[in-house]
C-alpha positions in Angstrom: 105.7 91.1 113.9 106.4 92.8 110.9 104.2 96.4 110.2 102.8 95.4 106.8 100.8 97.5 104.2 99.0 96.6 100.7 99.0 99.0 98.1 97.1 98.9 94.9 98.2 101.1 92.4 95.5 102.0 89.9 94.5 104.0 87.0 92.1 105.0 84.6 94.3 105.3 81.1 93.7 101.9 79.4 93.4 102.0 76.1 91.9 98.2 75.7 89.1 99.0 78.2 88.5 102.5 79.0 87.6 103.3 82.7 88.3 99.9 83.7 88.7 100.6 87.0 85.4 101.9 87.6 83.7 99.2 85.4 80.4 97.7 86.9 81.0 93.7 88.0 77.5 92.7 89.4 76.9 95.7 91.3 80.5 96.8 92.4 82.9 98.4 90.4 86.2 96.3 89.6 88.4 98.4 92.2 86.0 97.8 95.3 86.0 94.0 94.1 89.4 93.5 94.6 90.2 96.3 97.6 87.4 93.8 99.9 89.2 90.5 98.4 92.3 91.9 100.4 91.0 93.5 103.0 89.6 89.8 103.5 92.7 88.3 103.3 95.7 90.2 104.0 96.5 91.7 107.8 97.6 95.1 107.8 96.4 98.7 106.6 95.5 99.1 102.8 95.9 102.1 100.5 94.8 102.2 97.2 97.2 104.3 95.0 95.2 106.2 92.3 96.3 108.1 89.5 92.7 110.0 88.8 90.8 111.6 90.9 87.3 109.7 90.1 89.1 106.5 91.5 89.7 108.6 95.1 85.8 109.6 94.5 84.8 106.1 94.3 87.3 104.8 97.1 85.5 107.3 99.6 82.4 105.8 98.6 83.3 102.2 99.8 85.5 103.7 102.4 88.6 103.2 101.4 91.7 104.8 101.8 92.9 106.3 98.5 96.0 108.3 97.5 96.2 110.4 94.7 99.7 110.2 92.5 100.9 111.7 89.1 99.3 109.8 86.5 102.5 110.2 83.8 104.2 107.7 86.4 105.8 104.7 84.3 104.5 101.5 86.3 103.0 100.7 89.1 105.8 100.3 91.0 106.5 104.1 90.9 103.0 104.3 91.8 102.9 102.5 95.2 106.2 104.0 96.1 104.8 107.8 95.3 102.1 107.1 97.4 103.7 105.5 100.6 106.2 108.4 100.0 102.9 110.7 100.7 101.6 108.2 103.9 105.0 107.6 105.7 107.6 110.3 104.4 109.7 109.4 107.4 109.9 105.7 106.3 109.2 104.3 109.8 105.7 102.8 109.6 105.6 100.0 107.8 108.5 97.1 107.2 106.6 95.5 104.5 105.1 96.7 101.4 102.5 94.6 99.2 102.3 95.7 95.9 98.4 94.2 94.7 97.4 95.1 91.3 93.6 97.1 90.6 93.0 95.2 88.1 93.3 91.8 89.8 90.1 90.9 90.6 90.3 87.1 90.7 93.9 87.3 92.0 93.4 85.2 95.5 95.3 88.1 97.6 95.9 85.1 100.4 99.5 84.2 98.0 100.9 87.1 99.6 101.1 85.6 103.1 103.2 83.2 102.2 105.1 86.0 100.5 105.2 88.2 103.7 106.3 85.6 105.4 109.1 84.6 102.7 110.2 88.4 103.5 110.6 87.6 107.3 112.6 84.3 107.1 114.9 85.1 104.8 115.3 88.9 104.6 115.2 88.9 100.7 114.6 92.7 99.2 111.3 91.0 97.3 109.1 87.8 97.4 107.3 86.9 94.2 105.6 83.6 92.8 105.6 81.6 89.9 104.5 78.5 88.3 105.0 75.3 86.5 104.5 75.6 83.1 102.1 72.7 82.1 102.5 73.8 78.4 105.7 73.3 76.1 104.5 76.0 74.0 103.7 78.5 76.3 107.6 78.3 77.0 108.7 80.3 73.6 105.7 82.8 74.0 107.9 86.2 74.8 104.7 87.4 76.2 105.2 84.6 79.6 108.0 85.8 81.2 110.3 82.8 82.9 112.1 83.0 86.0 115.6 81.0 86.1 116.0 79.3 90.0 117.6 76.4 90.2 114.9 74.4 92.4 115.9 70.5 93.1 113.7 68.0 92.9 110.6 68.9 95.6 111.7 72.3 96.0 109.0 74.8 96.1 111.0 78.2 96.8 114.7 79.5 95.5 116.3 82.7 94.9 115.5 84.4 91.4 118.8 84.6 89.3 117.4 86.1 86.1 114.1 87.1 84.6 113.7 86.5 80.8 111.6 86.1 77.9 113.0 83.6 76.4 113.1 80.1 76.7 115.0 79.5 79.7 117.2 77.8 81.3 118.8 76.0 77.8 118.9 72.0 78.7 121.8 71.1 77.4 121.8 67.1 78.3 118.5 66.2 79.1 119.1 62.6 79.6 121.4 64.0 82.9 119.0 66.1 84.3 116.2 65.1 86.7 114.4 68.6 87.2 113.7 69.5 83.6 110.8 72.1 84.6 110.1 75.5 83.6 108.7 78.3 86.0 106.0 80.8 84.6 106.8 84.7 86.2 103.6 85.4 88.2 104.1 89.4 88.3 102.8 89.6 92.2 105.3 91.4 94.3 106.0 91.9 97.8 108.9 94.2 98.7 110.9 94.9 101.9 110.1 99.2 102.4 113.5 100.0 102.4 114.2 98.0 99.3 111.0 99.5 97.2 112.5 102.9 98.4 116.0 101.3 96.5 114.7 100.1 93.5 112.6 103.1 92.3 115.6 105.3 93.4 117.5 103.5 90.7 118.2 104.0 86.8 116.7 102.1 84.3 118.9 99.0 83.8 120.4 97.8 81.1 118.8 94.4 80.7 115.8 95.6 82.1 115.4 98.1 79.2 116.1 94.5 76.8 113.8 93.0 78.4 111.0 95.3 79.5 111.5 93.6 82.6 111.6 95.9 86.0 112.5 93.5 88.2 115.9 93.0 86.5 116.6 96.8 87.7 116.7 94.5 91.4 118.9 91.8 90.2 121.5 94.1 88.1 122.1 96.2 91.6 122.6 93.3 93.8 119.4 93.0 95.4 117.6 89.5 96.1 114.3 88.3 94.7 113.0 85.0 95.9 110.1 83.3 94.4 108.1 80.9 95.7 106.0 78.1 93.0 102.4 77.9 93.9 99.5 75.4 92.2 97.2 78.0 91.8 96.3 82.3 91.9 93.0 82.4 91.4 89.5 82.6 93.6 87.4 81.1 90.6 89.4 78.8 88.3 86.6 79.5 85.3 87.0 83.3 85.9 90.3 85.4 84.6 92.6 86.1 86.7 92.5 90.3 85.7 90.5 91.8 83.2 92.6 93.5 80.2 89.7 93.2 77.3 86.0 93.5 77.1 86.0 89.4 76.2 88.0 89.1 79.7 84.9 91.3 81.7 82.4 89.6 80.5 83.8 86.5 81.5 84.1 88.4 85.1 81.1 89.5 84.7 79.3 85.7 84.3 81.4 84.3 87.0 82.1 87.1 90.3 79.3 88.0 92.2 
């Protein structure tokens, strides 16, 4: 069985809503929410990789396991890596990393099983997840990344050959194809340890720096990303799924107890 450990990287600079991470949701602050969602749901140890020192504070007060990183580090990526760097220098205690964003607090952290266990049948470098996009227009919005697989008819899993934020794959006849659907880029990661070790090891790529797209750094250095479609990545489906803006936690706010 695979050694398996969840990292949430987290930190206080956001300029939409300052000190988010220590916001107040009914009683707990946003990073305890969403450390007990996965200590619920996903085996293994969890670390929560912090880039202040008040989020270590508060981890120690809902006993959690916090590591403190450099907060000029560019994503959280970096972040997760730093700190596992810090836990297992040797990189001999854990196979599997799971990279769970702090700010995901109605992210249900039970989609990464299915990841982990992607990671063990087919000995990809990362798992991810996407979804049908329901909406035409939500197809040309740059902003909703789109993962090019080529899934047949029932698929539900296939390897990631590009990452873009454009409308894509063009349809060039229509009337010949049967799977005309589009796959919405759900940014949850699960990466092998030796291949998150890889990737942040690596330059910047060049279509990653067109794209603002990390994940391409993977794909331009011959690493393989699988993605599996699920129906739905959320706990509440009235809630959001994270919380960027104050109109986002108050919604949280109304809706997680």
């Amino acid at each position: 069985m695979s050694k398996v450990i969840t990292m949430i990287p987290v930190r206080m600079a956001s300029t939409r809503l300052p000190n988010k991470p220590l916001l107040d949701i009914n009683g707990k602050t946003l990073i305890q929410h969403v450390y007990e969602h996965v200590k619920a749901a996903v085996p293994g140890d969890i670390v929560i990789a912090a880039g202040d020192q008040s989020i270590i504070d508060e981890a120690q007060k809902f006993g959690a396991r916090a590591i403190l990183t450099d907060p000029k580090l560019p994503s959280g990526t970096d972040r997760i890596s730093a700190a596992l760097n810090q836990i297992d220098p040797e990189g001999t205690k854990y196979d599997i990393v799971v990279n769970f964003q702090g700010d995901g607090i109605n992210v249900d952290p039970k989609v990464n099983l299915d990841l982990i266990e992607m990671i063990e049948r087919t000995d990809c470098d990362i798992a991810t997840c996407g979804m049908v996009f329901k909406d035409g227009k939500d197809v040309a919005d740059p902003s909703m990344v789109k993962i090019c697989m080529g899934l047949r008819d029932g698929e539900t899993e296939g390897r990631c050959l590009y990452f873009t934020r454009a409308a894509a794959p063009f349809i060039r006849n229509p009337e010949k194809c049967n799977n005309q659907d589009y796959y919405h880029h759900i940014g949850i990661y699960v990466f092998k340890a030796s291949s998150l070790k890889k990737m942040v090891s690596l330059p910047v790529g060049v279509l990653e720096e067109r794209e603002a797209l990390e994940q391409l750094r993977a794909l331009e250095n011959g690493m393989t990303i699988r993605a599996k479609l699920i129906e739905n990545m959320k706990l509440i489906d009235e809630a959001p799924a994270d919380i960027n803006t104050p109109e986002e936690y108050a919604e949280a706010c109304k809706w997680i107890r």
